[in-house]
N, C-alpha and C positions, 0 to 999 in steps of 0.2 A: 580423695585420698584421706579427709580426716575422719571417715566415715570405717577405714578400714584401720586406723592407727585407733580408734576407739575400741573399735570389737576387739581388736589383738589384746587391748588390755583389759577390758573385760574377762578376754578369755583368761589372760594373764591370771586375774586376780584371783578367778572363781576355779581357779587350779592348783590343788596343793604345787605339783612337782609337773608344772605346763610346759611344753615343749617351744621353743620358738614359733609364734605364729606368723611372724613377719622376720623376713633376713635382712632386713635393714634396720630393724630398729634394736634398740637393746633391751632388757627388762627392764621395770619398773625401779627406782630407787627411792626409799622413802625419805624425805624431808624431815618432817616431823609430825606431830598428833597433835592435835587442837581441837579437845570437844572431843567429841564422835567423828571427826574430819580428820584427812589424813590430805597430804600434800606429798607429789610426788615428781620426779622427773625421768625421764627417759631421751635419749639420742637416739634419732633415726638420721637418713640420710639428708635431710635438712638442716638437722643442726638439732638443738634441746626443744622439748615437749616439755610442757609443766601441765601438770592439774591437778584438782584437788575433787578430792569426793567423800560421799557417804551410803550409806546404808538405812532405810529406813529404819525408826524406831518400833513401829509396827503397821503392818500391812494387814487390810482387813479384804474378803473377797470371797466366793465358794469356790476356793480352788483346791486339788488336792496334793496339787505338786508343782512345783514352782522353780525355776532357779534364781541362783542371786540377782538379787537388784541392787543398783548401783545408781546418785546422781553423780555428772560432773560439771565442772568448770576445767575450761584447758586453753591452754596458753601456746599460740604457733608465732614464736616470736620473726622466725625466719622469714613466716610468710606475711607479718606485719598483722596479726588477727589475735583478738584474745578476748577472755571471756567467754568461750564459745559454750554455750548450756547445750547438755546432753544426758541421755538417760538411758540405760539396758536396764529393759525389766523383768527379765527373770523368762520371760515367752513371748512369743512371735505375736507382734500385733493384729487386732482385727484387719486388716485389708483394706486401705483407703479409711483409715481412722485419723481418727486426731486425738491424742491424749491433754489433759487438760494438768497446768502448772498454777497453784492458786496460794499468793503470799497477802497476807493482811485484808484478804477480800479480792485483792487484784487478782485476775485471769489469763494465762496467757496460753494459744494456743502449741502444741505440740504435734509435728509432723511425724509420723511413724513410718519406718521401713525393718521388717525382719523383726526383732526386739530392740532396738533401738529406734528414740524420738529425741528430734530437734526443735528449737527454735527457730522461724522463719529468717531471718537476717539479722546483723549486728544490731541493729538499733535496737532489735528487743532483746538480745544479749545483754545490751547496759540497761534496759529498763529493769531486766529479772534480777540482775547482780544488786539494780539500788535499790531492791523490793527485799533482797536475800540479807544486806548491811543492815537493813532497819528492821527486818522481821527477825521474830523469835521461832518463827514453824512456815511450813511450809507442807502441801497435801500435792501428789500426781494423783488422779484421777483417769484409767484408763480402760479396756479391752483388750481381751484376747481374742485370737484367730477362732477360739469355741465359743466366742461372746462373753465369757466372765468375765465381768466387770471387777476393776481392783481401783483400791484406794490406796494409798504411799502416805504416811507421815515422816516426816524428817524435822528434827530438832537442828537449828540454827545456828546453836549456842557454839561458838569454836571456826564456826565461818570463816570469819572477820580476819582471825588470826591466820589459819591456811590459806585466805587469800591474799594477805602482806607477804606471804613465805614463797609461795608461787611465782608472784608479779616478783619480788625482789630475788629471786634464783634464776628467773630467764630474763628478769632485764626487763619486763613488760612493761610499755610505758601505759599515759591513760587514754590512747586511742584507740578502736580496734579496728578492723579495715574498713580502710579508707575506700575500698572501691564497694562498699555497701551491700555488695553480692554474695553467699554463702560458696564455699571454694571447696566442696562434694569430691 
């Protein structure tokens, strides 16, 4: 399920005038800007969505067209999960790839489906988020379904803040689930 409440907002975002992609949820409303971050919430049939995301500062790669890229952080208070790291990058991944997530030398791996990659499970959800608090940049490192390889730079500065705005608009507290399982 949070796999299709991502894409919706993706689609959301990278759409001037986007039509509802999901009838249960609502658009995006923005929080506030922090940095190059933006913080956000939405109601679906759960109850509030929070996350906050960015844009790369610059992307390097031999690509000649691309669509938006987007990281997140999202918060499913309802379903007791937060933190959840997530990335749309702009084209359908290689095929049984793994995008690569690298903060102050730390490495974490990234699962891909479609254009969207995840984080394996919560626990490295709070390893990236204490890697994203301390770090100033942060680089995706990935492939496309034509093998173009692409880099992501993302600037940190403004995190900190849209992740205070998030956690404290859905109420997040500082566990994220409990049952250690990613919830697809």
């Amino acid at each position: 399920m949070k796999k299709v409440f991502l894409a919706m907002v993706c689609t959301l975002m990278s759409l001037s005038a986007a039509p509802r992609a999901f009838a249960d949820a609502s658009d995006p409303v923005l929080i506030g800007t922090y940095g190059g971050w933006k913080a956000y919430h939405f109601a679906d049939k759960g109850g509030r969505v929070c996350f906050m995301n960015r844009q790369p500062e610059k992307q390097e790669g031999k690509f000649k067209k691309r669509g938006q890229v987007f990281f997140f952080v999202t918060h499913y208070p309802e379903e007791k999960d937060k933190n959840v790291i997530s990335v749309s990058n702009g084209y359908a991944f290689k095929s049984k790839s793994q995008a690569t997530l690298t903060i102050k030398g730390k490495k974490f791996p990234l699962y891909t489906q479609g254009e969207m990659a995840w984080t394996k499970d919560p626990a490295t959800d709070e390893a990236v988020m204490k890697e994203i608090e301390a770090g100033s940049s942060m680089t995706i490192k990935g492939a496309s379904s034509r093998g173009t390889e692409t880099t992501d730079t993302y600037s940190l500065k403004g995190s900190a803040e849209a992740y205070k705005a998030i956690t404290k608009d859905c109420g997040a507290g500082k566990k994220s689930s409990a049952s250690g399982k990613r919830k697809d």
